[in-house]
N, C-alpha and C positions, 0 to 999 in steps of 0.2 A: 660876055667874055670875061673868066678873069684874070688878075693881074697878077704879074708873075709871083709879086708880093705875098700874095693872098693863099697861092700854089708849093705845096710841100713835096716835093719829084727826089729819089732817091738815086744814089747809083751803085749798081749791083755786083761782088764779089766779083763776076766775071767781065763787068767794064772797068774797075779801077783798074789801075797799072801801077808799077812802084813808081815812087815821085809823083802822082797826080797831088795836087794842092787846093787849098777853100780855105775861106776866110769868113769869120765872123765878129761884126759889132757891135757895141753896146754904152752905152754914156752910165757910170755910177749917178742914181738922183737919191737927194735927199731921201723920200720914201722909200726908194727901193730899198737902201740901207737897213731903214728901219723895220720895212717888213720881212726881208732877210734875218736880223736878230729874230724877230717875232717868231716866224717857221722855225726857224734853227734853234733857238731858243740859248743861244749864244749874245748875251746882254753884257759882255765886257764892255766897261765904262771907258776903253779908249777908241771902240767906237759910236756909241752912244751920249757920251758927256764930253763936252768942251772943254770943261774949266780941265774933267782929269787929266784929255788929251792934252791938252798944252805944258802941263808937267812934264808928261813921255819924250821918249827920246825923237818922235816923229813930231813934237810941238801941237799938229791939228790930228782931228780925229781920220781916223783909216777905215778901211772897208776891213770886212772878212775875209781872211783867207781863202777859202773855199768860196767866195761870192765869185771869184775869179776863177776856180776850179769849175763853177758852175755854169758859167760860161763855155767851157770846154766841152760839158756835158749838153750844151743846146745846140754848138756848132756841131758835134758827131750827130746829135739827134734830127737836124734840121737842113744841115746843108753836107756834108760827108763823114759817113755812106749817108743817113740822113734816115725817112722813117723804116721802121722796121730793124732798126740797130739795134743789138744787145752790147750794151757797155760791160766790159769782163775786167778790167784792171786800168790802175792810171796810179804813175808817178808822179810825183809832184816839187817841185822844188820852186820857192819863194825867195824873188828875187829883191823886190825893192816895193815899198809898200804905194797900195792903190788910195788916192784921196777923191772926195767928192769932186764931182763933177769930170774925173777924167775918163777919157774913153779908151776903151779898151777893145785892140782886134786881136782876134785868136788865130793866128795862123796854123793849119792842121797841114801836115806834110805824108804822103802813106810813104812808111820806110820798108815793109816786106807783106807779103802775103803768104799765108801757112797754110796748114791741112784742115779741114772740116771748117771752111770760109770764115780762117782768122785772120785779122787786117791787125798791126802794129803799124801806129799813126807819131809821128814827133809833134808834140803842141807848145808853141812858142807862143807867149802872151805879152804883147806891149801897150804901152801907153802911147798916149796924140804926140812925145816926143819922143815915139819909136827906143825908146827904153824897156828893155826886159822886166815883165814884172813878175811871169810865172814861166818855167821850162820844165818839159818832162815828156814822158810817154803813154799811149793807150792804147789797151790791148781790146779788138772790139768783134764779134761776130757780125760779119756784111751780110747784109739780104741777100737773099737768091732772087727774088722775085719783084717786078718789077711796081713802084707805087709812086702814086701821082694823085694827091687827095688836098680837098681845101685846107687850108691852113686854118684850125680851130681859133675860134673867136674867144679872145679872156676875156673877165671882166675889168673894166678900168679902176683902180683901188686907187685913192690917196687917203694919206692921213691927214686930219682934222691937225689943226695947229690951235 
């Protein structure tokens, strides 16, 4: 039997409703950070070096922007609509910067549904003291079809210190 965890179950153009809502979380870690610059290839020194971030106006080093945009792209892909989504557009507006270690939920709200199974979703993004950190919208093609598949196994990555 597996666990719901483990279980990737979408929901389909014709079961969302306007207002239906999901939530996703995520804790920023050290590595993740740094493997994020690494893919992204976005190696600004105020989030990768200490001494520069502590010059910056933010004092300690921050996440990337888009580390938190990224998040929004795993909550549509993973919990609403979920697999089988085609992401079409997303807004983005950056509210207050993300630091190591906090967590971060993504609230996905559906605000309309359109012609040819187009879903417009509001995505509000806070930190563990429910602080805005990212607000905007996504414009997303919902499945038609229904899918319930194990959740793909990653590899466990850290970095070497």
């Amino acid at each position: 039997m597996s666990d719901t965890f483990d279980t990737l179950e979408n929901i389909t153009y014709d079961e969302l409703q306007e207002g239906d809502s999901a939530t996703y979380i995520k804790t920023l870690t050290e590595d993740e950070l740094v493997l994020f610059a690494a893919v992204s290839g976005d190696v600004n020194p105020v989030h990768l070096d200490s001494a520069f971030a502590a010059d910056s106006s933010y004092k300690v080093r921050i996440a990337h922007g888009m580390w938190s945009g990224s998040l929004i792209s795993a909550a549509l892909a993973t919990v609403m609509p979920g697999p089988g989504t085609v992401y079409l557009e997303q807004s983005l507006t950056f509210r207050r910067p993300v630091r190591l270690d906090d967590t971060l939920t993504v609230n996905l709200k559906v605000l309309t549904k359109g012609r040819r199974n187009r879903v417009t979703l509001s995505c509000d993004v806070r930190n563990q003291n429910d602080e805005q950190v990212v607000s905007g919208e996504a414009k997303v093609i919902a499945p038609t079809q229904k899918i319930s598949l194990s959740k793909p196994q990653l590899p466990k990555i850290t970095i070497e210190r």
